[in-house]
N, C-alpha and C positions, 0 to 999 in steps of 0.2 A: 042239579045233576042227580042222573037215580042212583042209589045204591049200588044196583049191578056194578056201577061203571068205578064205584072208590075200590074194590078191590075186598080180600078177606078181611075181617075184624083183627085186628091187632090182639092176640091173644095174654093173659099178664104176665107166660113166662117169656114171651116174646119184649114187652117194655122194660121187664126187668133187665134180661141183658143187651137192650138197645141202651138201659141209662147205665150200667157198667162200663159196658162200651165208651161212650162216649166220655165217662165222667174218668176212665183212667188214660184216654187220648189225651184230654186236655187237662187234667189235673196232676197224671204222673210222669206222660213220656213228652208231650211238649214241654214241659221247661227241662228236659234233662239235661244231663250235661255233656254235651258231644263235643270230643276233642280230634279236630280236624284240620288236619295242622298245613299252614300257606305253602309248602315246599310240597305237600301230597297237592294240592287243589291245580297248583300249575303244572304236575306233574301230570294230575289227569286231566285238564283242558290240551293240555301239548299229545298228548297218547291219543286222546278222542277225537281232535280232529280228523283223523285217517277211519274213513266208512268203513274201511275192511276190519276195525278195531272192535269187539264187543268186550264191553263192562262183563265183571264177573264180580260179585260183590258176596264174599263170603262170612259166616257168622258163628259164632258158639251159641249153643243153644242150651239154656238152662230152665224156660216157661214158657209157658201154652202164650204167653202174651207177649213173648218179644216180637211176635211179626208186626205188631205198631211201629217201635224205633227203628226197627230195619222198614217198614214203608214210607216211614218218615225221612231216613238216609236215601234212600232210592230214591224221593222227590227234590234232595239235596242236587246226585250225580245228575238226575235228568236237568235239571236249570244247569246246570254248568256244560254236560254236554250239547245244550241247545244256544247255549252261548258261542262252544267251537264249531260246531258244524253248520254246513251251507242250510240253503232252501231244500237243497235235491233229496237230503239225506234226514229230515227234521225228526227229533228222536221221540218218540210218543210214552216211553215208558220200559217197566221189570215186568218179566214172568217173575212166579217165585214158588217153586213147585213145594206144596204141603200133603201131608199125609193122606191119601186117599180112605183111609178110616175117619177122619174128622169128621167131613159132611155126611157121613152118610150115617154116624152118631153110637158107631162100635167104641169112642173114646169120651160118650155124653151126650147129656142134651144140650148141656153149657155149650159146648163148643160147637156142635152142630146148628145149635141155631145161631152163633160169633158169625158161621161161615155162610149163613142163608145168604138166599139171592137180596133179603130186603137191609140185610147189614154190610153187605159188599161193597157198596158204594163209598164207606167208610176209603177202603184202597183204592177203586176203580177211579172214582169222580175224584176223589181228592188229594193222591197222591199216585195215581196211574202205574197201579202195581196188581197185576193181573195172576189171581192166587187157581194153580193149575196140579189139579189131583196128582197124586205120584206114590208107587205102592211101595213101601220102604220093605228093609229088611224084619222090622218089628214087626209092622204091617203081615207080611206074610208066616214069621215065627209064632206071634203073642196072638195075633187075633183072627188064625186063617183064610187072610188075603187071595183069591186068586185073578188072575190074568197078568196084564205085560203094561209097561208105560208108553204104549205107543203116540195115545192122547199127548202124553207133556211131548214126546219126543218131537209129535207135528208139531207144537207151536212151537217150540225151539228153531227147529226148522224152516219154521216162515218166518220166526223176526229174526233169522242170523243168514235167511236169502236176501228179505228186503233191506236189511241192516239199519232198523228201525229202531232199538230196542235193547234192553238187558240182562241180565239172570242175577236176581239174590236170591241166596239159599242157606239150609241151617246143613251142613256135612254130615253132622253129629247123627242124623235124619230122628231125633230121638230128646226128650228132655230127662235122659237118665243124669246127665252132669247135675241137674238140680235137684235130685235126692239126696237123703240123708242118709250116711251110712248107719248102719243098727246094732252092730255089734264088733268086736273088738279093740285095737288101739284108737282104733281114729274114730270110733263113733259116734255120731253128731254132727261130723265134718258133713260139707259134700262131697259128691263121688268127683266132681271136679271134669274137665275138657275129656269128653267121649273120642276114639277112633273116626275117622272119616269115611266113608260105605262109597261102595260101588258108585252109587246113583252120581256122585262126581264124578265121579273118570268116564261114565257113560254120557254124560251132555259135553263133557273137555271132546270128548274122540268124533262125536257129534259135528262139533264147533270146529272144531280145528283140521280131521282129518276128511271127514266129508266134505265139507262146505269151504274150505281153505279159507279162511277166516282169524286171526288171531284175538286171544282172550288177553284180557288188561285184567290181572289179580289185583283184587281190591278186597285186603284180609279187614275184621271187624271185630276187635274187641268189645263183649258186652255183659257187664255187671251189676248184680244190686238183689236187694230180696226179692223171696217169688212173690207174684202177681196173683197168679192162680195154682192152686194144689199141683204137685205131679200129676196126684195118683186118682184124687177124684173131678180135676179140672173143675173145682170152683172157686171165688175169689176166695183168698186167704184171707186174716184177720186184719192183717198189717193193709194191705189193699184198703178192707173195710172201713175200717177206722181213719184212713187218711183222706179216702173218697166222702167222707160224710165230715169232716171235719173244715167247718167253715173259716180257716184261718187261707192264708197264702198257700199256692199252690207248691208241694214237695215235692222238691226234684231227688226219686228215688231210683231211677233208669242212667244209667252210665254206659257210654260209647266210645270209644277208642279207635279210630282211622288207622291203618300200620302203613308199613312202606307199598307201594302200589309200583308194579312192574309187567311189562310183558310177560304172558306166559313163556314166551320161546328164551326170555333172559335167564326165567328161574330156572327153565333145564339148562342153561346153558352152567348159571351156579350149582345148582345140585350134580350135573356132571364131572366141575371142576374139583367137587370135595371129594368126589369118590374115584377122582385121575382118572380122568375119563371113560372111565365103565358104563356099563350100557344104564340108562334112565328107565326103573320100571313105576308101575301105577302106584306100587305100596311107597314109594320112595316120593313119588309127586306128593302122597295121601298125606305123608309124615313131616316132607318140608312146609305144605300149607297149615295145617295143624300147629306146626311148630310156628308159624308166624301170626298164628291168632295168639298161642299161648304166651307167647314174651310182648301180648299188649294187657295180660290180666294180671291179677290183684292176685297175691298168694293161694289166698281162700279160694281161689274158682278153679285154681290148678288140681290133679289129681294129690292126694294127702305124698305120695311118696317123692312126688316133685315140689312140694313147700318147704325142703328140708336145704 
């Protein structure tokens, strides 16, 4: 074969984080420890049977490198959904809308090249989790973002037409909960579970009001030390040292499954607590929030809810 036809030269900063890559899939987030409990599994093969149903699989987000264990989860839901449903309906996979800064390398080179076309296969081929630009609210605050997510919004709209398909996502749209605070009572702590942004209640109104379709809440606790920096997105020491260290593989990534329900039940809870008043989007933002935060560990909570 000529040259022409192998493609670019693999360049070194390109092997170095293809062997990151790879060395923290299989050495820190496959053996984690994901608690997925038999009363949620039947709960979402009995909900997934029904085509008009989409998976919604939500996450806390504390490192540039949880979208591993959430790809990882997402090739869990798809073999179980493909176990409930017919031929008609066979379910191929997750969107999972990320930063539209990432790729294009306003948040590093680290991570811009994570997300190249030649390391994507990591999700695509092997856990069928299709990672889909999305301009967040930092995005256009911290790093002068402009234009619309109309891009995520069409694919949403074509796997919640074909009913093929799911959405995992981080709410948080942001890894601020995995900073360290730097000065006063609590400092050292992390900032702990961030507010939920817009970009959810815009693919919910999507899902459910356009398309009449109903969403299966599938909240996700997730914990453990960072992976990669906040602030400079590259591995950490602790990463380091575990990645090169030839003993058994350290399970340092923790996952937590919570209760999984109809969207149309949680308003129908969230209506009941407030005697029936009207259900708004900050009131959605705050019960789902709330149902990742009573799956984590003290420490990942904000400092004034540890007490």
């Amino acid at each position: 074969m000529s040259k022409e036809h192998l493609g670019p030269p693999e360049n070194e900063g390109s092997r170095k984080v293809k062997w990151v890559l790879n060395r923290v899939e299989q050495n820190l987030v496959a053996p984690a420890n994901i608690d997925f409990p038999e009363k949620s599994r039947e709960i979402f093969l009995e909900k997934i049977e029904d085509s008009n149903v989409i998976p919604f699989v939500y996450f806390n987000h504390y490192d540039l490198g949880n979208g591993i264990p959430m790809a990882i989860l997402a090739q869990n839901f798809m073999d179980l959904a493909n176990k409930a449903r017919g031929p008609e309906f066979p379910f191929s996979g997750f969107l999972m809308p990320i930063s539209a800064t990432l790729p294009n390398g306003k948040q590093g080179a680290f991570m811009q090249e994570a997300l190249s076309p030649a390391n994507a296969e990591l999700f695509l081929k092997k856990y069928h989790v299709t990672p889909v630009e999305c301009i967040t609210k930092n995005d256009r605050i911290k790093r002068n973002a402009e234009g619309t997510n109309i891009k995520l919004m069409l694919h949403i709209a074509r796997m919640t037409r074909d009913r093929n398909g799911g959405i995992v996502m981080f709410p948080e749209t942001s890894v601020e909960g995995g900073r360290r605070i730097k000065e006063g009572p609590y400092k050292g702590h992390r900032n702990g579970l961030q507010e939920f942004y817009n970009n959810m209640n815009e693919i919910i109104d999507l899902v459910r009001n356009t398309f009449g379709r109903e969403l299966l809440d599938i909240p996700v606790g997730l914990w453990g030390p960072n992976i990669l920096h906040t602030d400079s997105r590259l591995p950490t020491l602790t990463c380091l040292h575990t990645l090169a260290s030839k003993k058994n593989p350290k399970t340092l990534i923790n996952a937590k499954v919570g209760e999984i329900m109809l969207h149309s039940d949680m308003i129908k809870e969230i209506a009941a607590a407030k005697n029936g008043g009207n259900v708004t989007e900050e009131d959605i933002s705050k019960h789902m929030r709330g149902m990742v935060a009573r799956l984590l560990p003290p420490d990942f909570l904000p400092p004034t809810e540890r007490r």
